[in-house]
N, C-alpha and C positions, 0 to 999 in steps of 0.2 A: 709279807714277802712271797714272791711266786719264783717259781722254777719253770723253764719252759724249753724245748728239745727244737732246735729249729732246723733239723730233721727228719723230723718227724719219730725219733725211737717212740717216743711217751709223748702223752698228751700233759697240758700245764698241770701241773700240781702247785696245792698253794702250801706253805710250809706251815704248821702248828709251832705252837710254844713248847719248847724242851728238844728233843734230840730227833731228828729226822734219817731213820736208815736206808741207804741207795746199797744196792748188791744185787744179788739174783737168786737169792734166798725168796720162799712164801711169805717170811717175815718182813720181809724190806716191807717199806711206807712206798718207793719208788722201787720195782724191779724190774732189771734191762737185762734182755737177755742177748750178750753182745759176747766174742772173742774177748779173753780177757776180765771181764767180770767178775768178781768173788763174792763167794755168797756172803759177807757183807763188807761191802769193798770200802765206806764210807760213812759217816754221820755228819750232821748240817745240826747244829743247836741254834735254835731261834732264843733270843732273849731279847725281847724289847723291838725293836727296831735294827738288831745288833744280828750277823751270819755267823758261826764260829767252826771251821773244819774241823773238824773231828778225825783222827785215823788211829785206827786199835792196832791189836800184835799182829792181825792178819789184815792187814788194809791191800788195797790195789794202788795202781799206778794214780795220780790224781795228779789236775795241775790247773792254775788259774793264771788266764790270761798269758796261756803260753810259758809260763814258769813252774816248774815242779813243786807243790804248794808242802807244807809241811805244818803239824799237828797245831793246831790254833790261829791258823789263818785263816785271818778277819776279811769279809766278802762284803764288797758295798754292791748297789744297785747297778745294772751294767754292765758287770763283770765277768767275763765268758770262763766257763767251769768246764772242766772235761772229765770224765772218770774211762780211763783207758780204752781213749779216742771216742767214746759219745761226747758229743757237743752240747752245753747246758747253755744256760745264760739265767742271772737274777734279775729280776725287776722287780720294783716296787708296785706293790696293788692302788691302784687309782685312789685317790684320797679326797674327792671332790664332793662335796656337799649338795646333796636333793633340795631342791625348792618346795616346802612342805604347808602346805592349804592355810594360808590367814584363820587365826582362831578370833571366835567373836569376843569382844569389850568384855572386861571384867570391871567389874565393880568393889571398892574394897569395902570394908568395914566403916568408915564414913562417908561414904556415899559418892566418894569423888572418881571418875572414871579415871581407868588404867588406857596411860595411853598405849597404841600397838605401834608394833615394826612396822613403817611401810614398807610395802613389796618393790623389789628392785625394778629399775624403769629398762633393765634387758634383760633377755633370761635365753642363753642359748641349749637348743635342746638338738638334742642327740638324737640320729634319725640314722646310723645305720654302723656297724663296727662296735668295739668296746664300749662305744657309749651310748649304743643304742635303748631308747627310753627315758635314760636319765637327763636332768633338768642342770644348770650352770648358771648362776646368777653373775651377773657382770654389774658390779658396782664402782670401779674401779680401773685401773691398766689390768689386765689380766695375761700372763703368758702361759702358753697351751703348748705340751710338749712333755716325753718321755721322762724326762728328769725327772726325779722322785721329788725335788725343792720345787717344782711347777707351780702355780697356783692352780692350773687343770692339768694334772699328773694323768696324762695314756698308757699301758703300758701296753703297745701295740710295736713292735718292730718296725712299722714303715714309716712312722712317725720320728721327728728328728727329736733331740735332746731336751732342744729351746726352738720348737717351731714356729709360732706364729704368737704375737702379738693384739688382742683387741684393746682399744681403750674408748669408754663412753665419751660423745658427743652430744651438741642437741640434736641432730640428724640424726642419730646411728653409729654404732660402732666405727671406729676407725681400726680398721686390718693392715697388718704388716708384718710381714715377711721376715723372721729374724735369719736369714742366709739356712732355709733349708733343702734337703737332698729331693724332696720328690716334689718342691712346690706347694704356693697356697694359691687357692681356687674360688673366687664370688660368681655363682651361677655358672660354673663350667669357663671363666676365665681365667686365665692363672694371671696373677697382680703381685707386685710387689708391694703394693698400698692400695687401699682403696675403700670406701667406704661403705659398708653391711646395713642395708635398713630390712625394716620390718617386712617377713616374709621372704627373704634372700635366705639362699643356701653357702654355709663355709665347709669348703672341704679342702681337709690335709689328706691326701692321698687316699685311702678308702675310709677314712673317716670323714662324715657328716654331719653338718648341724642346720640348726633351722632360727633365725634370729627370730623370738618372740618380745612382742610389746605388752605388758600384762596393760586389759582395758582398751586395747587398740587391735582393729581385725587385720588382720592380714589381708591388704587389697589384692580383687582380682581383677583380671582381665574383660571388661566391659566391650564389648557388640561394637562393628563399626556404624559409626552412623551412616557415611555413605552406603555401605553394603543395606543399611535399614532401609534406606529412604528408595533404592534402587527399584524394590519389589511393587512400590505401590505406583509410581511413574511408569514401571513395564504396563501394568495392568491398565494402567490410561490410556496408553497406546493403543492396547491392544483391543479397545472400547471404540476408541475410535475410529478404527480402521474398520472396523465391523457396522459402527453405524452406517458409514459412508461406503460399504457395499451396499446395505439394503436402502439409503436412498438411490444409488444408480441405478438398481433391480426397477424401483419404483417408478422412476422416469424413463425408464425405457418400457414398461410396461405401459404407461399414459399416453406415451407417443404410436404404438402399434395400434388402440384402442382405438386413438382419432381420427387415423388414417383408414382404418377396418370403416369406420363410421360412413367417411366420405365414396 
């Protein structure tokens, strides 16, 4: 689980296991130096997947989602925190699994080979924002979106809940739009459907991806041919206009000559 200030008092912190202290004590894990503050106004106990508020004999004002929160209230992902009037928010830390290098054939003890995983036939990879680097296999419908239940969990604020939708085709992904706030995007168009092939760019708002085909290149853009073929036609031309000066040169030169003669 992460904590993130949106704005701007503190930068994200990601919350450890056992007892997390917020105040404006040296000791705090998070210290906000705000109106209001106490040097240690709060504790956040992680256990498991589980938030748990904490407030001692000297706590400060605290309140979740707008309700004044009281000693063991349980925080799920999403849920906007305040500790006397800084603005928190929890989110869940991305839970999406790296595409990691085919290992070679093993062989057991008699002699029969181990068969391997084949590698998925999409693999979207992350090329700018939270997910920049990392690898998303798509075997599957896949929905991409903040939501901690995602099967590609963001935890990016401009991202919707339940953003967008892929699911494999033989073509390519098929993209859709599960009704979100800032739009989905195939090469800078925003679609409500539409379909992702090899080498296409999907972007939810400042997040990007790049559709990979493992074993297939990403085509590029190949030469015009007219614009090819245009170069060597000029050059004809311009051959022959130059012959047929220095024949006229010539024929007028043959004709001064025979007349000189006479």
């Amino acid at each position: 689980m992460k904590l993130i200030f949106p704005n701007g008092e503190h930068g994200a912190v990601l919350l450890s296991a056992g007892r997390n202290r917020l105040g404006s004590s040296e000791q705090a894990l998070i210290r906000l130096q705000a109106a209001g503050i106490q040097a240690e106004h709060c504790e956040l106990e992680l256990s498991g997947s589980t938030v748990t508020v904490r407030l001692g004999a000297s706590h400060g004002v605290v309140s979740v989602n707008g309700q004044t929160a009281v000693d063991g209230h349980v925080l799920h992902p999403g849920d906007a925190f305040a500790v006397a009037g800084v603005a928190c928010r929890l989110v869940a830390v991305e839970r999406a699994a790296s595409v990691s290098a085919p290992k070679p054939a093993q062989v057991d003890d008699s002699g029969a080979t181990r068969v391997r995983a084949a590698l998925p036939k999409y693999v979207l990879r992350g090329v700018s924002g939270a997910t920049f680097g990392k690898t998303f296999p798509v075997v599957a419908p896949t929905v991409i979106g903040r939501q901690h239940d995602c099967d590609i969990a963001i935890a990016s604020e401009e991202i919707s809940r339940r953003h967008a939708q892929v699911k494999p085709t033989p073509d390519g992904l098929l993209v859709e739009d599960l009704g979100s706030s800032n739009g989905t995007y195939i090469n800078g168009s925003r679609v409500q459907s539409g379909l992702l092939k090899a080498g296409d760019e999907l972007r939810l708002d400042a997040v990007r991806f790049m559709l990979v085909v493992p074993g297939k290149e990403i085509p590029s853009a190949a030469p015009s041919a007219p614009a090819a073929a245009a170069a060597p036609k000029e050059s004809a031309g311009k051959g022959g206009l130059i012959a047929g000066v220095v024949i006229g040169v010539a024929v007028i030169a043959a004709a001064v000559y025979w007349f000189a003669l006479r």
